[in-house]
N, C-alpha and C positions, 0 to 999 in steps of 0.2 A: 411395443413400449419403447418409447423414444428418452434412450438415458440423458441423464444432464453429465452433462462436461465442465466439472469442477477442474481448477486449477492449481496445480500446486509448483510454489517458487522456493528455491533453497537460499537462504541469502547467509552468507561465512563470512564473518567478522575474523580479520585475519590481523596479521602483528601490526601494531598500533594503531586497531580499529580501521582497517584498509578493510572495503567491498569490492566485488566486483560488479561490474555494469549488468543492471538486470533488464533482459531483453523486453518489449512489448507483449505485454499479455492479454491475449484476444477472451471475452465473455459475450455472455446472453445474460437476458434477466433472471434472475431468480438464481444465479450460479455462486457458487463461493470461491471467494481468492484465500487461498491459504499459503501462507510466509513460513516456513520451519527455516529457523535463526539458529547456527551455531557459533558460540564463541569458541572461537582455535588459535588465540594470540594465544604465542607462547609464552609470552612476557605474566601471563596469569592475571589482566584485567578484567576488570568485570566493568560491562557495558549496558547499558539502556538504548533499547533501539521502539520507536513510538511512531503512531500515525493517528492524526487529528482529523478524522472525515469532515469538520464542518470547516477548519482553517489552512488545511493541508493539501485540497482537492479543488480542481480548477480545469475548466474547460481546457485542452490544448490548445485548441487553435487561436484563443484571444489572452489564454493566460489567464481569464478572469470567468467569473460567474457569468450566466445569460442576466440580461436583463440589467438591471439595475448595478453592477459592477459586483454585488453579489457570489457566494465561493457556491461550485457545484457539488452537489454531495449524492453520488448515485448508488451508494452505499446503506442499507437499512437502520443501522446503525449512527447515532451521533457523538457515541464515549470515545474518549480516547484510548485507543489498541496499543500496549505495551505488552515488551517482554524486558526481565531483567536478570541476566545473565551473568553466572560466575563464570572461569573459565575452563573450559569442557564440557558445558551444560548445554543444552539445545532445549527449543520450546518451540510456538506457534501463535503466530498470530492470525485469526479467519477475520473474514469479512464478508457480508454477503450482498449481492447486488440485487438492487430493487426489483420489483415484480413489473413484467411487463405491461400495465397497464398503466403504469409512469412514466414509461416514456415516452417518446417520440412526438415534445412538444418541445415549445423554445423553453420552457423551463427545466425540460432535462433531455436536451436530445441523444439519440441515436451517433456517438461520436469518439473522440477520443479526450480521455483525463489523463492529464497528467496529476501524479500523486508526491508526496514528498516523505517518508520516513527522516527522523530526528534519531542523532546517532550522539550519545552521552558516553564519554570514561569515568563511567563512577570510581573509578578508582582515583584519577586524578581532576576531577573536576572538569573535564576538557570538553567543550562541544565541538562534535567532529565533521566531515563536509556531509553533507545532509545526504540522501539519496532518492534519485527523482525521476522514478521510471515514468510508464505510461500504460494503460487501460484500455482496450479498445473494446468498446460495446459496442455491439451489433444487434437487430433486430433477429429474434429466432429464428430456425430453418422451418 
């Protein structure tokens, strides 16, 4: 029995909505990316951190969708993924990545996404610098 190898990323909102750089996270089809979000400003804001799979997701290598200048969405999912965060609170956002029978054509290859999470101070209205890792899917073992 061949496990799946889900992924799990910790992303810490720190004093005034500061991240750190989240590394490149390798999948396969059918895997889930799961986000566990902690607010740890000491300052006591409360944050909105979101990701948009149909507007927020894009091929790396062209920045844009295949095809038609179109956004890539390798994602099962089309809602937008939020967490909304007081401060000390932690949550999660999953996402799960299409079933291998999707991919590995120009409309969704075999490749790397860059993504982009949306970083809100609800406390002060502020929208903060975005955060824009990346994805790499690969075809199964």
């Amino acid at each position: 029995m061949k496990l799946k190898r889900h992924r799990i990323t910790h992303i810490t909102i720190g004093a005034g909505g500061s991240t750190d750089d989240i590394d490149a996270i390798h999948l396969e089809p059918d895997h889930w990316s799961i986000f566990l979000v902690s607010n740890e400003d000491p300052a006591k804001h409360k944050y909105e951190l979101s990701l948009d799979p149909v507007n927020d997701v894009v091929l790396k290598s062209t920045m844009t969708g295949p095809g038609t200048g179109t956004k890539a969405n390798p994602l099962t999912t089309t809602a937008v993924q939020k967490v909304v965060l007081d401060s000390g609170e932690m949550d999660m956002i999953r996402v799960k990545v299409q079933p291998r029978g999707n991919f590995g054509t120009a409309a969704l290859p075999y490749t790397s996404y860059k993504y982009t999470f949306r970083l809100i101070d609800k406390t002060t209205s502020t929208t903060l610098a975005p955060i824009d890792p990346d994805w790499d899917i690969a075809p199964p073992n």
